[in-house]
C-alpha positions, 0 to 999 in steps of 0.5 A: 331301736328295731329300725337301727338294728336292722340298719346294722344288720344291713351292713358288711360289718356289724356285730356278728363279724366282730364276733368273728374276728376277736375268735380269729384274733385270740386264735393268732394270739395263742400262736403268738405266745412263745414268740412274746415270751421270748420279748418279754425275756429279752427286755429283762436281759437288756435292762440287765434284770436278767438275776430275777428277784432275790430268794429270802435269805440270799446274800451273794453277789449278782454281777451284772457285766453289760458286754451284751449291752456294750455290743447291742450299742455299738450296732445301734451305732453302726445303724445310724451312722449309715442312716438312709434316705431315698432316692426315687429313680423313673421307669420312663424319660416322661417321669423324671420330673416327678422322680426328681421331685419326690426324691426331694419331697421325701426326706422331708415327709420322712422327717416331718413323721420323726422318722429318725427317732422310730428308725432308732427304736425300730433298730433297738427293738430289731438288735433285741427280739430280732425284728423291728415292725413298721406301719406306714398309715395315711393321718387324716389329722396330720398336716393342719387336717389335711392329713400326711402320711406318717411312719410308725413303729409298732410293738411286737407285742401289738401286732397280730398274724396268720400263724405259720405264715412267711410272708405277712401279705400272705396273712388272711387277717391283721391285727393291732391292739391299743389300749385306750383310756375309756374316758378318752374312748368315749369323748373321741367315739361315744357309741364306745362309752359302754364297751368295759374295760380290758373286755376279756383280751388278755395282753403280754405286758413287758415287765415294767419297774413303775406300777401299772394299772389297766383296769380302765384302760379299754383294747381297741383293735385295729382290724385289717383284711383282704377281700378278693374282688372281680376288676376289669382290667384296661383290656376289658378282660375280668380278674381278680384282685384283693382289695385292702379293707380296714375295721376299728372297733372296741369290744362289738362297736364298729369305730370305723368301717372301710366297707360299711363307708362304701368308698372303695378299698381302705389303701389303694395298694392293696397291701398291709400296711406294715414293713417287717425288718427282721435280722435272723432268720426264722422258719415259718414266721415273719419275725426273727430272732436277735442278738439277744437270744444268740449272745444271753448263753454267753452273758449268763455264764460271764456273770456266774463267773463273776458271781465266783470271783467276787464272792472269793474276794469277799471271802478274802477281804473279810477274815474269819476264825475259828475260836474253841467252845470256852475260849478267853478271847472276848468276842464281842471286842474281837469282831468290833474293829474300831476298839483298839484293845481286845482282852483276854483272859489267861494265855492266848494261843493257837489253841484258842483262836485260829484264822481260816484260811481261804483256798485260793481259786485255780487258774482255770477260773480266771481263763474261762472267764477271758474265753468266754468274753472272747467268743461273746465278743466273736459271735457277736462280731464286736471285735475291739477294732470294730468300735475304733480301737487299734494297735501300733499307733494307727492315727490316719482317718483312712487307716481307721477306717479300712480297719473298721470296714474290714471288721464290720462285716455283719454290720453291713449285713444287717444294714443292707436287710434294713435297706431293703424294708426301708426301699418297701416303706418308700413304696408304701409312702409313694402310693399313699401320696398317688391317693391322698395327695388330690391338692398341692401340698408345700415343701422346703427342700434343698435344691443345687448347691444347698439353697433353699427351694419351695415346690409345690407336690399333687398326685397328678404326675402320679395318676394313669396318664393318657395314652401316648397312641390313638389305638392304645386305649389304657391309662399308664399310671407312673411305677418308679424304683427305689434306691437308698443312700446312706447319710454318714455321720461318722467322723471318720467317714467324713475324713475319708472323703476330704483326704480323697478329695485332697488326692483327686486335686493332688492327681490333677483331676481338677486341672481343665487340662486334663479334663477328658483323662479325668472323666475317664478315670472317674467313670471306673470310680464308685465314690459319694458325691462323684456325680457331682465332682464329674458335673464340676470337671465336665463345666470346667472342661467345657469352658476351657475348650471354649477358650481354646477355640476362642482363642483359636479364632482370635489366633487366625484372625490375627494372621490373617491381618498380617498376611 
């Protein structure tokens, strides 16, 4: 026993530093809880239980109008429409192949990790709170146990950082917390099995409508920091550099240790490995802040209005009356609509039984209602043009669409944020292939004009590369940039494409004859698919003026003859 604790004294990462980190998680934690707050509200405001629960004795009417929830879903919308897809572009000739290559391998990775479903969570939770969370991981048990790697996307509420930070690299430390069923903890690690449940780490919880207990449900922490370390670089001078390290544990158990394995940095990158895709700004923070916190004003006074016009046709449906202290009407039979027959004893007057009357509400009422529908449906940017509807009969797809183009501003905006994380997680996948991918791995991907291809992928196009000079001593490994188009799945967008194309054919464009012409005018055109179209005009072009000059030849040949 002695021997086995001085063993883990005499490595990085043992008990002690355990204890450090859950002090510097619990401090990132405290930093963190208005930001939570703030979550857990929003999640109430877009399942519309924003009313909260009912005081005994409360009858009124709680309306619960969903434009909040209309314009969170017309944007989710919007995003999807316009999902995106990666295409690799080299730095240098010598790497195009491989650009090639990874620009058809990764969709397919993208695909194979589910992409699309935790690019829409992503966005619900980006639209809700304002910032959508992803990690981009190497699964050692992925692939047959080959490993892949994987996109995920992370709870805000899970993710832990540096409080004060901008930049989440700039974080000295990184945490993800997961609660783990203990029986399953202790059959996947058995060193776990006597870690108590909860272990004294309190958690934000989303108000949930199922009941719910953790009580043996045991916090596994996933720990990520940066060491700086001294590396000599390729011309033999020293600098330092910070090396990505990574720690799972539960309670004072180490799960796994980068540092105690003694293989080198956890991701090679160096970075950690999480994408930040935040919609509005925030000061000082590397999340933001979304629709819901901008529109929930609004929404709350759209349904207390409601409250007050629901509540006055109430008043109106339902009749009430005044009836005098020993009148002869008799009650019971009055308030008892299906006899046909009430009786009264004596002379039945004014006096006796008098209805009351309800006054009617201002038109005030009913107009700061329309008003502040209308400046939900401004702030937000959710016009009625915008989810396709329009005046006057428009009904050509090209119309419909410059009318939604020109009303979907914000939209892109925030889908060119998106792009923008979306570029950093290609990155993220890239590296992660130049250090896990040491064997060929097989893909099916699309080649020319749709057909199926079957090419095998390693790291080796993406490793230092030898020195193209004899005195040039250093390995080159292969940088690549990203660019990211949009596969559209709107209808109208796919209209506006065959009316395009149904215009270039009518304007001759596709006639060898006027080739050149053609080309030129292509060249001042920004369009999708037009590589392809100048490809197809360019063929046709060129065997054209083969035949020309063939038939040229034929022409002179003939002459000749005759002469």
């Amino acid at each position: 026993m002695k021997r086995r604790e001085e063993k883990e004294n005499d490595r990085p990462i043992g008990p002690k530093e355990l204890r450090k980190a859950r002090k510097i998680l619990e401090e990132y934690r405290r930093g963190k809880q208005t930001l939570e707050k703030r979550v857990v509200e929003n999640d109430r405001w877009w399942r519309m239980r924003h009313w909260g629960p009912r005081e005994e004795g409360d009858t009124a009417p709680r309306p619960c109008s969903a434009w909040l929830f209309n314009s969170l879903s017309n944007k989710h919308a919007d995003a999807m429409d316009q999902f995106p897809s990666p295409v690799v572009l080299p730095r240098e000739e010598s790497d195009r192949q491989t650009a090639d290559q990874l620009s058809k391998i990764l969709p397919v990775l993208l695909e194979r990790s589910g992409f699309e479903e935790t690019y829409s969570t992503g966005w619900w939770h980006k639209l809700k709170n304002g910032t959508a969370v992803y990690g981009v991981f190497w699964d050692p048990g992925a692939g047959g146990g080959t490993g892949e790697a994987v996109v995920k996307e992370i709870d805000l509420l899970r993710i832990f950082w540096e409080p004060g930070v901008t930049d989440l690299q700039q974080s000295r430390n990184v945490f993800t917390v997961e609660l783990w069923d203990r029986q399953e903890l202790s059959h996947r690690y058995p060193e776990a099995a006597a870690v108590p449940p909860r272990d004294g780490l309190p958690l934000t919880r989303y108000v949930r409508e199922e009941s719910f207990s953790d009580s043996e449900k045991v916090p596994v922490i996933d720990w990520y920091y940066k060491k700086p370390v001294l590396s000599e670089g390729d011309d033999g001078a020293w600098y330092e550099k910070e090396e990505l390290h990574y720690c799972k544990f539960a309670g004072e158990t180490v799960l796994y240790s980068s540092e105690n394995e003694a293989l080198g940095p956890f991701y090679r990158h160096g970075q950690y490995p999480f994408v930040f895709d935040r919609l509005f700004l925030m000061e000082e923070s590397p999340a933001g802040f979304g629709y819901v916190d901008v529109m929930k004003s609004g929404q709350m006074y759209i349904d207390r209005l409601n409250q007050i016009l629901l509540q006055q046709a109430l008043q109106y449906s339902r009749k009430r009356f005044f009836i005098r202290a020993g009148s002869t009407v008799n009650e019971e039979e009055f308030a008892d609509w299906d006899r046909d027959f009430v009786h009264v004893a004596g002379t039945l007057g004014d006096e006796n039984l008098r209805a009351i009357e309800v006054p009617p509400l201002d038109n005030v009422v009913y107009t700061m209602l329309v008003q502040k529908i209308d400046e939900l449906k401004e702030t937000s940017g959710n016009r009625d043009f915008s989810q396709g509807a329009t005046a006057g009969g428009v009904t050509s797809g090209a119309a419909i669409t410059a009318l939604q183009e020109a009303g979907s501003k914000l939209s892109r905006d925030m889908i060119r944020a998106s792009y923008r994380s979306f570029t950093q997680i290609g990155y993220f996948l890239i590296e992660l292939i130049r250090q896990f991918y040491t064997e060929p791995r097989w893909f099916r991907v699309l080649g020319e004009n749709g057909r199926e291809e079957f090419i095998a992928f390693d790291n080796r196009g993406l490793t230092g590369k030898q020195p193209d000079l004899l005195w040039d001593m250093r390995r080159r490994e292969p940088v690549f940039d990203l660019r990211v188009v949009s596969r559209k799945a709107s209808a109208y967008a796919t209209e506006t494409q065959n009316e395009q194309a149904k215009e270039l054919y009518a304007a001759g464009f596709f006639d060898p004859q006027n080739g050149d012409q053609a080309l030129c005018a292509l060249s001042m055109m920004d369009f999708e698919g037009k590589e392809l179209v100048e490809k197809k005009i360019s063929a046709q072009l060129m065997q054209y003026k083969k035949a020309q000059a063939l038939m040229a030849l034929q022409k002179g040949g003939t002459l000749s003859d005759t002469h």
